[in-house]
N, C-alpha and C positions, 0 to 999 in steps of 0.2 A: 562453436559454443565452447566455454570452459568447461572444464572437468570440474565437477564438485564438491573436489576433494580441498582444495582452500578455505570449503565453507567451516562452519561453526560444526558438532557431529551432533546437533538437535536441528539447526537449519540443513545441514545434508541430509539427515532423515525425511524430512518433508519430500524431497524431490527423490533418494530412491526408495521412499514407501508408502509415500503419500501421491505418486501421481505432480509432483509440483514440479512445473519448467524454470529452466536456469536461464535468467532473459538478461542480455548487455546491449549495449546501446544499437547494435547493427540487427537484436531481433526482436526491441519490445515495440515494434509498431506492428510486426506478424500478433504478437501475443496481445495487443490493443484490438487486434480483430479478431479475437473470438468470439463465435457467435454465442451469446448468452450472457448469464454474468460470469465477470472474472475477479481477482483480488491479485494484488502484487502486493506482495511483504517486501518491508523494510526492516529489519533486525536492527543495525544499529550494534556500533561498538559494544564487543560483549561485556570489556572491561568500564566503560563508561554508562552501559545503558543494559544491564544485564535481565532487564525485564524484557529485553526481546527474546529472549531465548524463551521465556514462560511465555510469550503468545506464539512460538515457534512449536512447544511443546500443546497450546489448547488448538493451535488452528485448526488440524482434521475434524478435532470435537464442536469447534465453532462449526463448521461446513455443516457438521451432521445434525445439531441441534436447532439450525435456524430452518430446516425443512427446503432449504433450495439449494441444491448443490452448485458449487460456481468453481472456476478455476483456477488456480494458484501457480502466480511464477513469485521465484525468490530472483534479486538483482545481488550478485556479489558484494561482499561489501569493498572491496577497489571500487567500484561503481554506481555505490546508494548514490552518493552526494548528487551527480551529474542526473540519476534516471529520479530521481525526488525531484527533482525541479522542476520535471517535466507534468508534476501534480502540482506545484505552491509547496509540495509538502516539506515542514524543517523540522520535525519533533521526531523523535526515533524512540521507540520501534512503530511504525506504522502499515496502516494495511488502506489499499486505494482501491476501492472499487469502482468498476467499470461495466458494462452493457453495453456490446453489443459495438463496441468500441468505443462510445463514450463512457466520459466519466459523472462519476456520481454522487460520492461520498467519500472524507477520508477518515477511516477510524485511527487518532492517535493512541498511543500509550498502553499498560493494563489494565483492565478494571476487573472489579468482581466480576462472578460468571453470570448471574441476570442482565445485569447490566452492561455486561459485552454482549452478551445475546441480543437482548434487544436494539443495540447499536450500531451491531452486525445486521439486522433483519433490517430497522430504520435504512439503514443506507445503501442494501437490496430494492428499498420502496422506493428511493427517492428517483425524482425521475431525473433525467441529464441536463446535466448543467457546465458550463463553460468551465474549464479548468481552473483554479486558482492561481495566483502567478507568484512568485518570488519576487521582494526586490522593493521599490520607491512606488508607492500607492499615485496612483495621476491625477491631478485634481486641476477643471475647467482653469481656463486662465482666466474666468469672470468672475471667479469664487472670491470670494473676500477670505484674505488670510488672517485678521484680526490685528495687522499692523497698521499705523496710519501713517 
């Protein structure tokens, strides 16, 4: 596993003092199976998306305020692009939660602090559902496209 010292020093925070694992492609199917709920952060370019540093900075307070504790890896950022797709997920900064190894919910972006709270707690409730996917939406080949 890398060292995390490449990371962001608010996303490095996370993992040495918040408990949060540094997951790349060869270990987030271990971290897919943890038993319970989990969250995988997506930071996102700090220069282009510097709102992920501000959910990098609420996330322990997110953990603590929604009353269930769950588990957090950070993905590199060399390696958002490739492990976000393995959610659908394209918006940055994002957090993916999972159960139990599936998945559940993904909360994009910042919000206010109710409202990430209870977005956070919504997508703890929600029950598992098929991953979203990346890419060209598939549509029957009986469908009417609206051409004639």
């Amino acid at each position: 596993m890398s060292d995390p010292s490449p990371l962001s020093p608010l996303v490095k925070r996370l993992v040495t003092h918040h408990g949060a694992r540094l997951v790349e492609r060869d270990s987030i199917a271990a971290f897919e199976a943890t038993p319970g709920p989990a969250c995988v952060f997506f930071a996102g370019d700090p220069v282009r998306f510097p709102e992920g540093l501000d959910v990098a900075v609420v996330l322990p307070e997110l953990r603590a305020a929604v009353g269930e504790p769950f588990a957090i890896a950070v993905a590199p950022r060399e390696q958002e692009e490739a492990l976000a797709s393995r959610y659908g997920s394209q918006r940055w900064p994002s957090l993916v939660f999972l159960r139990d190894g599936h998945y559940l919910a993904t909360v994009a972006g910042m919000k206010d602090w109710g409202e990430f709270v209870d977005a956070v707690r919504a997508a703890l409730a929600a029950p598992p559902t098929r991953r979203p996917s990346v890419g060209i939406p598939v549509v029957a080949a009986t469908a009417a496209t609206g051409c004639a």
